[in-house]
C-alpha positions as CSV (number, residue, x, y, z in Angstrom):
1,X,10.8,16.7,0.8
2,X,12.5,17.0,-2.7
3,X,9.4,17.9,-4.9
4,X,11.6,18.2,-8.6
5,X,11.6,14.0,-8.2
6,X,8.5,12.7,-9.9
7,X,6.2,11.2,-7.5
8,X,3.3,8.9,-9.2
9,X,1.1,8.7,-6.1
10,X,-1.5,5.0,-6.6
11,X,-4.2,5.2,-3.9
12,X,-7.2,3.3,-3.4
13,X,-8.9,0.4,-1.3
14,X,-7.4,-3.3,-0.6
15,X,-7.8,-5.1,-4.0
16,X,-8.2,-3.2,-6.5
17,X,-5.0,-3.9,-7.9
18,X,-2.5,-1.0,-6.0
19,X,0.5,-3.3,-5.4
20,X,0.4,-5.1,-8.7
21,X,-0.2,-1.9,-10.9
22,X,2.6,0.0,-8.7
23,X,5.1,-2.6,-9.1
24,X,4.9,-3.3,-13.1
25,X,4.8,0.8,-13.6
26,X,8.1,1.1,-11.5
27,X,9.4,-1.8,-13.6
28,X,8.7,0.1,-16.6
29,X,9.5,3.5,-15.7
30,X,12.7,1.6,-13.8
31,X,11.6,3.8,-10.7
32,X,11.6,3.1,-7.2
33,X,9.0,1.9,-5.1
34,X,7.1,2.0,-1.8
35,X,4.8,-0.2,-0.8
36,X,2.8,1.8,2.3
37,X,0.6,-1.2,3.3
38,X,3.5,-3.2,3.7
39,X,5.5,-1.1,6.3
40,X,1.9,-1.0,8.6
41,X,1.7,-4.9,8.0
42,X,5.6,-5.0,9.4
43,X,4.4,-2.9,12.2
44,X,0.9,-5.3,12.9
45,X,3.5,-8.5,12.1
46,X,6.1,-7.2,15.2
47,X,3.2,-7.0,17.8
48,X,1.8,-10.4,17.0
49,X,5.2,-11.8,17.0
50,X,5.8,-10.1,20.2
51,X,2.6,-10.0,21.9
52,X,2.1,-6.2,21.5
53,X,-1.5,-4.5,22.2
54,X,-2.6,-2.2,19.2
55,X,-4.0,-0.1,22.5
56,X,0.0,0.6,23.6
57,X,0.2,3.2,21.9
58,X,4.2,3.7,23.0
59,X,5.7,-0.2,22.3
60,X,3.8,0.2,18.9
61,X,5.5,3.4,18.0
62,X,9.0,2.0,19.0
63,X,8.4,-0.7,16.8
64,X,7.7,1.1,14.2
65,X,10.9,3.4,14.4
66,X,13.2,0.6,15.5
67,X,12.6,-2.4,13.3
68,X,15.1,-3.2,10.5
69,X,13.0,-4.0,7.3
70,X,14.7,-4.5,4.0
71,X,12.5,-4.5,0.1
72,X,13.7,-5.9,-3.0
73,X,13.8,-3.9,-6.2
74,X,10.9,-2.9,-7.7
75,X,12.5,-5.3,-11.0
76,X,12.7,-8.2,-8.7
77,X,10.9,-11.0,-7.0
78,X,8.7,-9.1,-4.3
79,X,10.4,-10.3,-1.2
80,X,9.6,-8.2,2.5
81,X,12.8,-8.2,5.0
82,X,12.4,-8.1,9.0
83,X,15.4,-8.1,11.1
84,X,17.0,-10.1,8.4
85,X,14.2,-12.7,7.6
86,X,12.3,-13.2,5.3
87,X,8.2,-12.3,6.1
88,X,7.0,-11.8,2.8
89,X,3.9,-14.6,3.4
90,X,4.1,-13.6,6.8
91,X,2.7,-10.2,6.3
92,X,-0.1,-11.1,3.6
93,X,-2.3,-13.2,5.9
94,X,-5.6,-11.9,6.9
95,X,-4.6,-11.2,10.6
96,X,-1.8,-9.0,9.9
97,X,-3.8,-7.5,7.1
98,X,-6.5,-6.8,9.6
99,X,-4.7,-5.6,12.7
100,X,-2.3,-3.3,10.1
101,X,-5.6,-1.4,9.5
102,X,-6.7,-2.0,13.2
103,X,-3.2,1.0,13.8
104,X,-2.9,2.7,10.7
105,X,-5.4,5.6,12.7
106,X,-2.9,5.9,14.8
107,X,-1.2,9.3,14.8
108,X,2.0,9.0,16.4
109,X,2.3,5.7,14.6
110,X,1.2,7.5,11.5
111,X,4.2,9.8,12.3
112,X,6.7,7.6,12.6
113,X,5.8,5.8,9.7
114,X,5.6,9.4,7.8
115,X,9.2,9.6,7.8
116,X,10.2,6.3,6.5
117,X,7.9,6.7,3.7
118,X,9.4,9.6,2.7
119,X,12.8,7.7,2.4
120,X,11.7,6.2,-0.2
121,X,11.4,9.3,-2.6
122,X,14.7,9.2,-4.6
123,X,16.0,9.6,-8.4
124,X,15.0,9.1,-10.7
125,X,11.3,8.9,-9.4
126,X,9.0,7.2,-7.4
127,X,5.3,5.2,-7.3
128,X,3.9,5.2,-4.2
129,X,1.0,2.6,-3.4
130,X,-1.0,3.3,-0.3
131,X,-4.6,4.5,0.6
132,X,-3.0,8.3,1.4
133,X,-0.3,8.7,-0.9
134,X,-1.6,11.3,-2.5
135,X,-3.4,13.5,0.0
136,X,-1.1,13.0,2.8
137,X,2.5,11.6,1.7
138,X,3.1,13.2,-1.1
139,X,0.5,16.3,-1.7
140,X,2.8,17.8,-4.1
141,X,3.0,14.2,-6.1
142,X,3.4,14.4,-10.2
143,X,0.5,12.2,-10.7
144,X,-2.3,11.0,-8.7
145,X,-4.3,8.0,-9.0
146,X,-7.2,6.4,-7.1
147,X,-7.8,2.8,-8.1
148,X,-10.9,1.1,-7.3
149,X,-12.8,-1.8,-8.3
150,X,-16.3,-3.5,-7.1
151,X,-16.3,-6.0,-3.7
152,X,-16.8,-8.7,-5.7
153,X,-14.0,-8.3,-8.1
154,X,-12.1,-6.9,-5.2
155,X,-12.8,-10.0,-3.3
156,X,-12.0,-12.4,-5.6
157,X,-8.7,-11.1,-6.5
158,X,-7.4,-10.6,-3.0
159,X,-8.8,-14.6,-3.0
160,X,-6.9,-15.6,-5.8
161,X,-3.9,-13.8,-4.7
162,X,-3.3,-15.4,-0.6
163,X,-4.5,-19.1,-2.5
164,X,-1.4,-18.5,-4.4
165,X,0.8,-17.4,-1.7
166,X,-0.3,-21.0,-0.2
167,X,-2.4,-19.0,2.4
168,X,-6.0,-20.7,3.1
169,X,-8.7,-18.2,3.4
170,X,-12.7,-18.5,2.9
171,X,-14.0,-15.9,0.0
172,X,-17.0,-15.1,1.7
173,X,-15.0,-14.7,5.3
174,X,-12.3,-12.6,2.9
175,X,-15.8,-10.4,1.4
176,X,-17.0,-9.6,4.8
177,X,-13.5,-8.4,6.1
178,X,-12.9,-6.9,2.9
179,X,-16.5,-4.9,3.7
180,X,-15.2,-3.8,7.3
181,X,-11.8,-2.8,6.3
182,X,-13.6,-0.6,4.2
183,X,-15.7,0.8,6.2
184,X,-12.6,1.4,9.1
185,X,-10.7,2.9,6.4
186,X,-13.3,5.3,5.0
187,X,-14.5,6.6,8.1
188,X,-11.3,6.7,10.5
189,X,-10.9,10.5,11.4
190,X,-7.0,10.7,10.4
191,X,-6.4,10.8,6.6
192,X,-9.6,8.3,5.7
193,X,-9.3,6.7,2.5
194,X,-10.8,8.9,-0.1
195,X,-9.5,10.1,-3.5
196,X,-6.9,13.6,-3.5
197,X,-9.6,16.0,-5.2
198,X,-6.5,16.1,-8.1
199,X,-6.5,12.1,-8.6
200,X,-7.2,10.4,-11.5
201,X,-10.1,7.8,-11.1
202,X,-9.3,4.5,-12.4
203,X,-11.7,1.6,-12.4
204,X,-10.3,-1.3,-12.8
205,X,-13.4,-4.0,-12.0
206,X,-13.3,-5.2,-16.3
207,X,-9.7,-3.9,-17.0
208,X,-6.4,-6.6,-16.8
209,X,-3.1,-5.2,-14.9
210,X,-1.8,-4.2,-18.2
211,X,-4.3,-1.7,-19.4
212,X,-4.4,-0.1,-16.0
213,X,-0.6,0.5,-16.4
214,X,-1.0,1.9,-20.0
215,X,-3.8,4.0,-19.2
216,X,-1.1,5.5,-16.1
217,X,1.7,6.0,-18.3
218,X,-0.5,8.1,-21.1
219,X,-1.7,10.0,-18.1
220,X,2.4,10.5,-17.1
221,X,3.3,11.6,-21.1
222,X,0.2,14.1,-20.7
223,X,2.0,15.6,-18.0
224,X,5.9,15.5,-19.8
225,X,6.8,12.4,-18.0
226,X,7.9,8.5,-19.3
């Protein structure tokens, strides 16, 4: 691990804004970006497709080292690459979502996927969106963050966001498994989702994507960077 690359680590729960806020702050600091969730959802996506059980422990980790994946720039259209096509809807709907947190405990999975991530860190700097980006991935990271944002708000973004992907979900179905993702990801015995003692808490339940991302970048100058 290179630690004289600027890291800005984003943590925090599903919808509270990681992937949008981590995406326009690479844009503007024309940094690279990883996108943890979406390399577990590749994973969850490549047993369904293949009728994998989370509980084979072995197939799931030679998934997750052999499949080819592919992400645009962090200045372009999102798009999400397997083997060449294009799964970007594919691995937003709630069943992949669900079953990506069903093996994210997984530590030889976690392993596997430790590496990759790590890939990712390269000039001229990097923002890292996850749930353990900055207690686990990258300890050492310039900046930490922990985003959150109340179920409801949480709930109804994550709504708004599959409606618009043209992917049909319930909002109270979406509330509950929002409810029980938290509680698997809070309580899971390897690196449960809870804020690096140096993070920065950000709640973003009455703030727009755009304040969030100033409020980052004045923490970044603070500490010499952007």
């Amino acid at each position: 691990m290179n630690s004289e690359i600027p890291v800005v680590a984003i943590d925090g729960p599903v919808g509270s804004g990681k992937g949008t806020i981590s995406r326009a702050l690479a844009r503007s600091l024309k940094w690279n970006l990883l996108d943890s969730g979406a390399l577990y959802r590749l994973v969850a996506l490549n047993l369904i497709k293949k009728n994998v059980s989370i509980h084979d422990s072995t197939a799931v980790t030679e998934i997750a080292a052999e499949m080819d994946i592919s992400f645009s720039e962090a200045c372009e259209e999102e798009k999400t690459f397997l083997d060449g096509s294009d799964v970007t809807l594919d691995i937003r709907t709630p069943e992949c979502a669900n079953k990506a947190s069903e093996i994210a405990s997984m530590p030889a999975l976690r392993s596997v996927l430790l590496t990759r991530q790590r890939k990712f860190l390269r000039e001229p700097g990097l923002v890292a969106d996850g749930r353990d980006m900055g207690s686990v991935i990258f300890p050492y990271a310039s900046l930490k963050v922990f985003l959150t944002a109340s179920v409801e708000e949480r709930a109804s973004r994550r709504y708004n966001q599959l409606k618009q992907k043209g992917i049909n979900v319930s909002l109270p179905d979406l509330s509950r498994e929002l409810v029980l993702r938290d509680e698997r990801d809070v309580n899971r015995k390897i690196a449960p989702l809870r804020p690096a003692k140096d993070a920065r808490i950000c709640d973003s339940t009455k703030l727009n994507p755009e304040d969030v991302v100033i409020t980052i970048l004045h923490w970044l100058q603070e500490k010499g960077f952007a």
